[in-house]
N, C-alpha and C positions, 0 to 999 in steps of 0.2 A: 777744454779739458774733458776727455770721458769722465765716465762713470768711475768706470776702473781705475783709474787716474784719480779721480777725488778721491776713490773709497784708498786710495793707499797713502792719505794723507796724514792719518792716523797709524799707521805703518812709518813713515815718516817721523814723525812725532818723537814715536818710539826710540829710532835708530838715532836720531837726535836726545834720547835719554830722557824728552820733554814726555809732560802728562798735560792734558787740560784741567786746569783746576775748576771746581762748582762755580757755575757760570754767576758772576757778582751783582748783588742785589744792587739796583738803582739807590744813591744817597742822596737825591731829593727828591722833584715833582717830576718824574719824567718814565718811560719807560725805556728795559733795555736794547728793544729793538722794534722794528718799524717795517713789517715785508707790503711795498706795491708791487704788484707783477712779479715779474723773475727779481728784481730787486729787494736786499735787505741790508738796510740800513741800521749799525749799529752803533752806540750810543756813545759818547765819549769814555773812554776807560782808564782810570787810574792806574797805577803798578802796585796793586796790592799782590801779595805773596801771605798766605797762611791769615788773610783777616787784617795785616797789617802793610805801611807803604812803606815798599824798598828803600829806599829815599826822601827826605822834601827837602825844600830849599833850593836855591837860585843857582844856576848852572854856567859858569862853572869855581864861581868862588865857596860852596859850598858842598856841591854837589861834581864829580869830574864828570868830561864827557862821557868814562867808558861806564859809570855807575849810570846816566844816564840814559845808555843806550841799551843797559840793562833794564832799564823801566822802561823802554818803549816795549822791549823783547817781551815783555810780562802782560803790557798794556794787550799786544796783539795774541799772548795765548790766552787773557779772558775775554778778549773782542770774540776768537772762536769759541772760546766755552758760551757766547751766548749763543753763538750761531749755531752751536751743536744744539744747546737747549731748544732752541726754537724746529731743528731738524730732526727730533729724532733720537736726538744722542749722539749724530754721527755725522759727520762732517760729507759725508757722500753725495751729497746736494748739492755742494759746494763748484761752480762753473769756472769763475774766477773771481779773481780780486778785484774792483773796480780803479777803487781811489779810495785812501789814507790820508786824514786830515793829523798831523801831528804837530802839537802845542806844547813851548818849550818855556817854561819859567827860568828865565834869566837876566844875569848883569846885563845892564844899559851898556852898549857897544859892542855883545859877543851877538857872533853871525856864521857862526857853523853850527846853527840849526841843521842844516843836511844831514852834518855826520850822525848827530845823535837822531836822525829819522830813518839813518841808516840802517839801526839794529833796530826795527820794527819790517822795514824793507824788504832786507836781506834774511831774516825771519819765512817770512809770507815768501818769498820766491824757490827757499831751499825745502820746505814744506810742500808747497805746489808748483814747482818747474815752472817752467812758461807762463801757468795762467797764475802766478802767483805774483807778474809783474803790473805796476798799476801805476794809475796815475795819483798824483800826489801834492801835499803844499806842507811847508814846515816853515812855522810859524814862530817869534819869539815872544812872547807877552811877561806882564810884569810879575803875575800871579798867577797862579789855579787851583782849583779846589782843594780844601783840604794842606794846603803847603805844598798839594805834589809835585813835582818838578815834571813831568813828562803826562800829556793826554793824549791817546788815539781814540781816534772816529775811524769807520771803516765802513765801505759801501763793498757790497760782496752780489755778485751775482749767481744766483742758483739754476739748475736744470728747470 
């Protein structure tokens, strides 16, 4: 990805109606993000929206896939509000997307974890073109923090 190319991902954003919200404070012992080298690795993110989670509960007896994949969408605009944080303010740094760890709180024998990893994905790729595709693993576990039903982790590489 240029320069040019990262800085209109916030042009992006936009044109998708999307804002970054204030990059969210860490809710335990940990920090939000982690730069080695051109790497920056950021921290698992809940789907909070206005201080509060879009959702909790187990996917998809409580939770449906598409509210789900509405909290991955959320999880990955505060993954970049930290990224912004840590850049600047500005997403321009931004080289591509590495790899997306995504964790999905649900019933015992549902397995379209993909779909709902989809709307964190498909997110990151319609924001940055190309370098917005990454490698991946969607995961289904019994719990997550807080009740949330959906966590992303996000490895981001910068210029």
């Amino acid at each position: 990805m240029t320069t040019s190319t990262s800085q209109n991902a916030m042009e992006m954003l936009a044109k998708l109606g999307l804002a970054l919200p204030v990059a969210p404070k860490p809710v335990a012992s940990y920090v939000p993000s982690v730069r080695t080298g051109k790497l920056l690795i950021i921290s698992g993110q809940l789907p909070f929206r206005d201080g509060k989670l879009i959702a909790t509960g187990k996917v998809p007896s409580v939770v449906s896939i598409e509210v789900a994949q509405e909290c991955a969408r959320q999880c990955v605009l505060n993954g970049l509000a930290v990224v912004a944080a840590e850049c600047g303010g500005t997403l321009a740094q931004v080289s591509r997307i590495v790899r997306l760890g995504v964790f999905v709180a649900c019933d015992d024998g549902f397995s379209e974890q993909p779909k709902v990893a989809n709307g964190a994905s498909d997110l990151l790729q319609q924001i940055f073109g190309e370098a917005g595709r990454h490698a991946r693993a969607a995961v289904g576990t019994n719990a997550l923090p807080l009740n949330a039903c959906v966590e992303v982790e996000m490895m981001v590489e910068l210029l």
